[in-house]
N, C-alpha and C positions, 0 to 999 in steps of 0.2 A: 196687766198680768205679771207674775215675777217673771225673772231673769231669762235667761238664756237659760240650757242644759249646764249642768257642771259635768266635769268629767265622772264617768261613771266607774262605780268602786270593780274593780276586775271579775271579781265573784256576787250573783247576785243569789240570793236563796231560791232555792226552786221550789218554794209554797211558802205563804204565812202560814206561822203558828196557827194553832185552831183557839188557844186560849188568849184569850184579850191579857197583857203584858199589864202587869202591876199600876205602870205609870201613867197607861190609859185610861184608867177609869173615869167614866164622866164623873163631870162637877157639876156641879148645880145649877150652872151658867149656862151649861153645854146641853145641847137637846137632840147630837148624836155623837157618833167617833164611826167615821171611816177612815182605815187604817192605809195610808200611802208609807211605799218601801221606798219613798226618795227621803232619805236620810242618816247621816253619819254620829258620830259623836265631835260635843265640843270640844276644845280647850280654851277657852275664857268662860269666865261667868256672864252672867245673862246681864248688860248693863242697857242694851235698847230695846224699843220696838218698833216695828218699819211695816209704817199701814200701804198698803197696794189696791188697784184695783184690777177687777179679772180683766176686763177690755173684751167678752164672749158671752155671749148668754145662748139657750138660760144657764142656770146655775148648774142643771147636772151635765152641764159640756165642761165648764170650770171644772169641778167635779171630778170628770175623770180627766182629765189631763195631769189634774194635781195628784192623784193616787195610778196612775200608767206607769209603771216602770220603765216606760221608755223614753219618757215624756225628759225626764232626770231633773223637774221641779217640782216644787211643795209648800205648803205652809204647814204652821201649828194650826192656824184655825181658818174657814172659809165663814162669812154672814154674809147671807141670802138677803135679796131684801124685802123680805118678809118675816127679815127676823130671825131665824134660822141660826143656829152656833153651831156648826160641825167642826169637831176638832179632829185631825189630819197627823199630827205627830206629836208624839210627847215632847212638852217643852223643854225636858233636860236633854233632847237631841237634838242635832244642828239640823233644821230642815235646811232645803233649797229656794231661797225664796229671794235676796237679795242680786246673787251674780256677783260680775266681774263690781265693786263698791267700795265705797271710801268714808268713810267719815270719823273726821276727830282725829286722823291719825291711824284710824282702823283701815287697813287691808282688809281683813275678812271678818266683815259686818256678818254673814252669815251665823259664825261661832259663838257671838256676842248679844246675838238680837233672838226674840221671837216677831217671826212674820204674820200680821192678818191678812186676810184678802177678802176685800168688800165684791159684793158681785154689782156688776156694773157694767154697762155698753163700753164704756172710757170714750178718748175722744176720737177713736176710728169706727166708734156704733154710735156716734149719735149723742154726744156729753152732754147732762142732765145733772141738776139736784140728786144726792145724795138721800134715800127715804128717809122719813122719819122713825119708820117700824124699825129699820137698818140700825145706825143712828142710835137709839134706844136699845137696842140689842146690845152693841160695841161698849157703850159705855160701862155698865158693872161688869164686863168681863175686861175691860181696858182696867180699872179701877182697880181689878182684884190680883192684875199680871203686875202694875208698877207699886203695889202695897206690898207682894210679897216679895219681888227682887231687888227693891229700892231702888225703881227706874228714878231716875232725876227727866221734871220735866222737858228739858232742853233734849232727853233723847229718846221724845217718842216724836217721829219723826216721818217724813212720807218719801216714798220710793225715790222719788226723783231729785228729793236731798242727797241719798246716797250712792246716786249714777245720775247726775245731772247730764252726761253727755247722751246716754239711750233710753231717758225713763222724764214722765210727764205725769206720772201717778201719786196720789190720787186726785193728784190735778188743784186747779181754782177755784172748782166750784165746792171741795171738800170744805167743810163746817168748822176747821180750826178754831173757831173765835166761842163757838158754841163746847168742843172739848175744852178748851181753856176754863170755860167760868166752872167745870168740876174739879179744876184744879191736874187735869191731867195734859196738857201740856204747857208751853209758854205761850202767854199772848201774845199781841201787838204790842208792842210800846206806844203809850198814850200820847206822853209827854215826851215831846222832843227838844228842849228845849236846848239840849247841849249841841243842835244844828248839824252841817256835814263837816267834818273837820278835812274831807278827802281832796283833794288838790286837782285828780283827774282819777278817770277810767280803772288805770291801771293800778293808782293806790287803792281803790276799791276792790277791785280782784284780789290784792296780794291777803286785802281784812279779812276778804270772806275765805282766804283760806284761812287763816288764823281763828275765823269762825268755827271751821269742819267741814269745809266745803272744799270736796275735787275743783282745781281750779282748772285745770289740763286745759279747757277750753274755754277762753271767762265768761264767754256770752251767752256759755249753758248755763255756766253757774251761775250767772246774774238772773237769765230765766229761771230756774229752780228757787231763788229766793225769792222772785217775783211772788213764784204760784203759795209760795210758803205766808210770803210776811205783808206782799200787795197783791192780793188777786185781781182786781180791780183792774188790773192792769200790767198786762205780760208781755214786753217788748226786748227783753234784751239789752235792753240800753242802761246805761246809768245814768241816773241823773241825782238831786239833792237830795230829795224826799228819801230815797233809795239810802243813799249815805246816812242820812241822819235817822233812819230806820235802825239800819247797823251798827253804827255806833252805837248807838243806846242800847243793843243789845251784846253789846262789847262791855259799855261799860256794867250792863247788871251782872254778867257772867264774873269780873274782876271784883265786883261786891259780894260776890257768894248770895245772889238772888236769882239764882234759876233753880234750882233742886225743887 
């Protein structure tokens, strides 16, 4: 599910508008728009997007939580998994979807990112496959959010990249490898042949902040690149594989092949 509450704006309007606002209007991708008042404006341009899962079902419990003005979180978009695109906030406003987050240097991923949120058990209902109807929904509306803001693949990304210390979304068993081959996010690195250059632990902590990763606490962030780059296998630990994982996706970022 996203974040914690953000602190709530002092004044909250005592009714929506009755007319749907300019910037809502569905697209072609979208097959509704409920309108949540968990929302401010940015300042940054839109350079991520930070996939979640709800962690609640069904989907109309997600639902209202995410459009509750009490609730004080949100996305741009929620998919159902059966396909479903309901869009939730206009993407030139900062929903609340990340929290307390970090990446790249970013403090307030919020400002910077549009948030999805897959509807899904997560792993306190029950963690499962990802649908395919889902899945197939996400992808031409992921396709048409990093076309028109020039996301660079490296930063479409999952919740628990950007709060490795209290987030586990959308987890291991999320299909990265399947987003990758449309070309909307990074893969795996195939080829490792440049090995682990890292000496111990903590050299590898210090990379993966130099990656974009909250290191606060390393052995989240190590779990968070697990569920990212080895799902396979999520322990916390580091080890070579781990290293020589990272590296090589150090040295493609320093060649200008992650965009």
């Amino acid at each position: 599910m996203t974040a914690e509450p953000e602190e709530m704006p002092e004044e909250m309007p005592e009714e929506m508008p009755e007319e749907m606002p300019e910037e809502m209007v569905v697209r072609e991708l979208v097959d509704a728009v409920v309108r949540s008042p968990n929302f401010d404006e940015r300042d940054q341009p839109i350079t991520m997007v930070v996939l979640h899962y709800t962690e609640m079902q069904p989907v109309e419990r997600a639902l209202g939580k995410l459009t509750n003005p009490e609730s004080g979180v949100s996305a741009h978009y929620l998919i159902g998994e059966s396909g479903v695109v309901t869009q939730l906030v206009p993407e030139n406003k900062r929903a609340w979807h990340a929290g307390v987050s970090y990446w790249r240097g970013n403090k307030d991923v919020n400002s910077a990112s549009i948030g999805i949120e897959l509807d899904h058990p997560g792993h306190a209902g029950g963690y499962r496959e990802f649908s395919d109807t889902q899945f197939e929904a996400l992808v031409p509306l992921l396709a048409r959010i990093v076309k028109e803001h020039d996301i660079p693949r490296a930063n479409v990304i999952g919740h628990s990249d950007v709060a490795p210390m209290r987030k586990t979304d959308p987890g291991e068993l999320f299909p990265w490898a399947r987003l990758a081959e449309y070309g909307l996010c990074l893969p795996r690195p195939e080829k490792l042949d440049a090995g682990d250059p890292f000496p111990n632990e903590g050299a590898f902590i210090l990379a993966l902040g130099r990656y974009g990763y909250d290191i606060t606490e390393g052995r989240k962030a190590i779990e968070a690149f697990e569920r990212r780059w080895r799902p396979e296998k999520v322990s916390g630990l580091y080890d070579a594989q781990l290293g020589a994982i990272l590296w090589q996706l150090l040295l493609d970022r320093d060649r200008g092949d992650t965009r």
